[in-house]
C-alpha positions as a LaTeX table, in Angstrom:
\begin{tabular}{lrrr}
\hline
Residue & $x$ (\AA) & $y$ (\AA) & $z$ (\AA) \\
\hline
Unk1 & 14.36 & 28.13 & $-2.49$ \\
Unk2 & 11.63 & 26.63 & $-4.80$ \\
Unk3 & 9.76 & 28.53 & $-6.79$ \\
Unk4 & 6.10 & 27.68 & $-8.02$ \\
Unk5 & 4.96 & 29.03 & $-11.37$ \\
Unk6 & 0.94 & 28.11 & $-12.04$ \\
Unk7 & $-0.79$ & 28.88 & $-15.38$ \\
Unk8 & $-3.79$ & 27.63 & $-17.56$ \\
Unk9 & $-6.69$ & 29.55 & $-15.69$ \\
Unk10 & $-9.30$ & 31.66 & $-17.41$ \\
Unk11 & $-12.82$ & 32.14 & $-18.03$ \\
Unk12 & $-15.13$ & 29.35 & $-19.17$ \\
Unk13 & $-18.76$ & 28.48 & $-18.95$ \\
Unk14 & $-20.27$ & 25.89 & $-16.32$ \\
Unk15 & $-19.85$ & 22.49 & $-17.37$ \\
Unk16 & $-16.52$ & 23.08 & $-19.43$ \\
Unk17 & $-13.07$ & 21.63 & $-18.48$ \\
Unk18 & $-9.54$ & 23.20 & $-17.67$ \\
Unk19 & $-6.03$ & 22.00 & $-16.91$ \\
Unk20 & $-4.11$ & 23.88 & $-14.80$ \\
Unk21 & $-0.26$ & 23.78 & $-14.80$ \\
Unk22 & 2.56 & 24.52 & $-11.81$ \\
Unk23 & 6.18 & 24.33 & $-12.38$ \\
Unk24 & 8.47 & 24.02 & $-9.83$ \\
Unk25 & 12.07 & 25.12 & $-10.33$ \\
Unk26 & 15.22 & 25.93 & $-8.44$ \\
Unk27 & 14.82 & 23.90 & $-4.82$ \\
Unk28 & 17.68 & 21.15 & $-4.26$ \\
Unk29 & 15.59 & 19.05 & $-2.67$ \\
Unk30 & 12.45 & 17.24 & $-4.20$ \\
Unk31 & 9.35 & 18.31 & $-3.01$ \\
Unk32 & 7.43 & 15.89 & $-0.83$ \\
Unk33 & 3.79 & 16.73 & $-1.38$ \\
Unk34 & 2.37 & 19.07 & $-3.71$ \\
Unk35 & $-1.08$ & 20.48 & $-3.87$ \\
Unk36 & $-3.72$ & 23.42 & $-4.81$ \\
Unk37 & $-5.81$ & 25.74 & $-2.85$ \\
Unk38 & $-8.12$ & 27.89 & $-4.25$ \\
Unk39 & $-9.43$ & 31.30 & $-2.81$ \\
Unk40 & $-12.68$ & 33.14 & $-3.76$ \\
Unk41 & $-13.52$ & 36.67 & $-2.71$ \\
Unk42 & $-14.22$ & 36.75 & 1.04 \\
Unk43 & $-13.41$ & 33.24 & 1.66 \\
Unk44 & $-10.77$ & 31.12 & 3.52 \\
Unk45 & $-8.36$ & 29.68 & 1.44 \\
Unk46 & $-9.62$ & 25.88 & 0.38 \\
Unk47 & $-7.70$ & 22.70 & $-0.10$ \\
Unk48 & $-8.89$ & 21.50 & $-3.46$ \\
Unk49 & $-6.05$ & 18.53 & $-4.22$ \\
Unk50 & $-2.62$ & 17.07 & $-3.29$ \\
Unk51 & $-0.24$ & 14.77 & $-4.51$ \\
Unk52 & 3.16 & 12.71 & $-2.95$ \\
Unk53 & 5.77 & 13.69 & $-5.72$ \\
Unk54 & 7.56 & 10.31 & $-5.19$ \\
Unk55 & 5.03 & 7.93 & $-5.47$ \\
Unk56 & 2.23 & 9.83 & $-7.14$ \\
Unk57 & $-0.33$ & 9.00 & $-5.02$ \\
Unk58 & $-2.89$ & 11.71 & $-4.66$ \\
Unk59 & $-5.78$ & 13.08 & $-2.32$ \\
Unk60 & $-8.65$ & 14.84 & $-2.98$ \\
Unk61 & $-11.81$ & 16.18 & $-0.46$ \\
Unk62 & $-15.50$ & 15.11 & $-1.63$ \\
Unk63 & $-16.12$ & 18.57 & $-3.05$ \\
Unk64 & $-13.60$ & 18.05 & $-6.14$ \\
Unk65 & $-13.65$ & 14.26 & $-6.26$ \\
Unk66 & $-14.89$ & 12.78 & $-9.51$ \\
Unk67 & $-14.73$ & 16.49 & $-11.22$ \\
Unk68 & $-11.12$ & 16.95 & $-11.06$ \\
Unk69 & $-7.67$ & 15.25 & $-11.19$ \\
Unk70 & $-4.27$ & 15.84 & $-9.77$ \\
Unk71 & $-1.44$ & 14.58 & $-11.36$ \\
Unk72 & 2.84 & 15.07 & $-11.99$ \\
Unk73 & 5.38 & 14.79 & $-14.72$ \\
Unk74 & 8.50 & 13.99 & $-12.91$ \\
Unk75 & 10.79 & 14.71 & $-15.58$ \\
Unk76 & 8.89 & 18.15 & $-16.30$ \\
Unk77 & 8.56 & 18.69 & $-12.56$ \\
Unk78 & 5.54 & 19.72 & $-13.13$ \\
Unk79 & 1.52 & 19.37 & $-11.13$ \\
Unk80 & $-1.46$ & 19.39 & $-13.20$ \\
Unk81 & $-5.09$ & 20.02 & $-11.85$ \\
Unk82 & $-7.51$ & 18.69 & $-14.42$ \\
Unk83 & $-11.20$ & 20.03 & $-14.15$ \\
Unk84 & $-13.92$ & 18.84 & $-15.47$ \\
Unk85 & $-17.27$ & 19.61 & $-15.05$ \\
Unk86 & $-16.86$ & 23.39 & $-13.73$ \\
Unk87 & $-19.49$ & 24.78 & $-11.77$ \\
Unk88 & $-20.11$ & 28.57 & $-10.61$ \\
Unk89 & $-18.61$ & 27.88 & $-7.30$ \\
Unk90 & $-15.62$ & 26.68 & $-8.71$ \\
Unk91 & $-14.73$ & 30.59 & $-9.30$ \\
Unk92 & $-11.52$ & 31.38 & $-7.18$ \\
Unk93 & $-7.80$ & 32.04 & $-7.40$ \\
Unk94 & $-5.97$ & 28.86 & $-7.49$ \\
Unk95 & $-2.95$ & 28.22 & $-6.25$ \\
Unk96 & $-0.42$ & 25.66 & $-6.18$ \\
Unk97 & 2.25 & 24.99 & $-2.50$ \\
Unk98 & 4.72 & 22.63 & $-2.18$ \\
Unk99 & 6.56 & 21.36 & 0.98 \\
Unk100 & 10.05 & 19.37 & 0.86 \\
Unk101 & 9.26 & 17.72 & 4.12 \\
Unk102 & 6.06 & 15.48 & 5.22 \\
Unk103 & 3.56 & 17.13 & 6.61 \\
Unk104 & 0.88 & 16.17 & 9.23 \\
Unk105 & $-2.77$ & 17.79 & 7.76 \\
Unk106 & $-2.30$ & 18.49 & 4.28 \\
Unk107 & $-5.24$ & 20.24 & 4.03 \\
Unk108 & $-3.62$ & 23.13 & 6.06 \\
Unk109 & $-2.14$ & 25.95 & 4.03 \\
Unk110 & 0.50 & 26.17 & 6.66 \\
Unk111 & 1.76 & 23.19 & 6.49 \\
Unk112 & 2.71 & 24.60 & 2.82 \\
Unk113 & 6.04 & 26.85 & 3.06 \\
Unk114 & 6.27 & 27.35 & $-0.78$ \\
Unk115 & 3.77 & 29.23 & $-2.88$ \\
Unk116 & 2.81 & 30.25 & $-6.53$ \\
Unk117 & 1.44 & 33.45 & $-7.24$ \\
Unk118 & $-1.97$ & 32.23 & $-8.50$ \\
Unk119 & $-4.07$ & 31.93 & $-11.59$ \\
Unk120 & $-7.86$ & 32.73 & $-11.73$ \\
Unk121 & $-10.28$ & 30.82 & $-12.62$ \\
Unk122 & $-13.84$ & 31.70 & $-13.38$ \\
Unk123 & $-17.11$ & 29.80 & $-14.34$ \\
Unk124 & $-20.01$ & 31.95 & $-15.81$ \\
Unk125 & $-23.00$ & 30.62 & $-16.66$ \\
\hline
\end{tabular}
């Protein structure tokens, strides 16, 4: 069973930068793919970023692109989310999934059977 351990949210004005932090710990297996989501109030649960543990190769949508950066320490076994440039809408609980196996859409939270508990993040003007 892997468990998922995110930290480094908070509150910061528009514009400012934060680095978000997941540990994994306790699976047997590697994890294949790792990414965030992020939920705000009253919304569906977005993909914001993932990356393929082995070779570190990462994806992320239009929305995030350019503003923030996903990234691993193997030896840590640890996922970072770097964001720059925060903007109100960037407000939401962020969480990190993993999945041991490849997935087909890894934009789909399902395709995710491993998940952290969350760390907020909001941007105030």
């Amino acid at each position: 069973q892997v468990q998922l351990a995110e930290s480094g949210g908070g509150l910061v004005h528009a514009g400012d930068s934060l680095k978000l932090s997941c540990a994994a710990s306790g699976g047997t297996s590697r994890q294949y793919v790792m990414a965030w989501f992020r939920q705000a109030p009253g919304k569906e649960r977005e993909f914001v970023a993932a990356i393929w543990w082995d070779s570190g190769n990462t994806y992320l949508p239009d929305s995030v692109k350019g503003r923030f950066t996903i990234s691993r320490d193997n030896v840590l076994n640890t996922m970072y989310l770097q964001m720059d440039e925060l903007k109100l809408e960037d407000t939401a609980m962020y969480y990190c999934a993993a999945t041991l196996q490849p997935v087909v859409t890894i934009v789909h939270p399902y395709q995710y059977p491993y998940w952290g508990q969350g760390t907020q993040v909001t941007v105030s003007l």
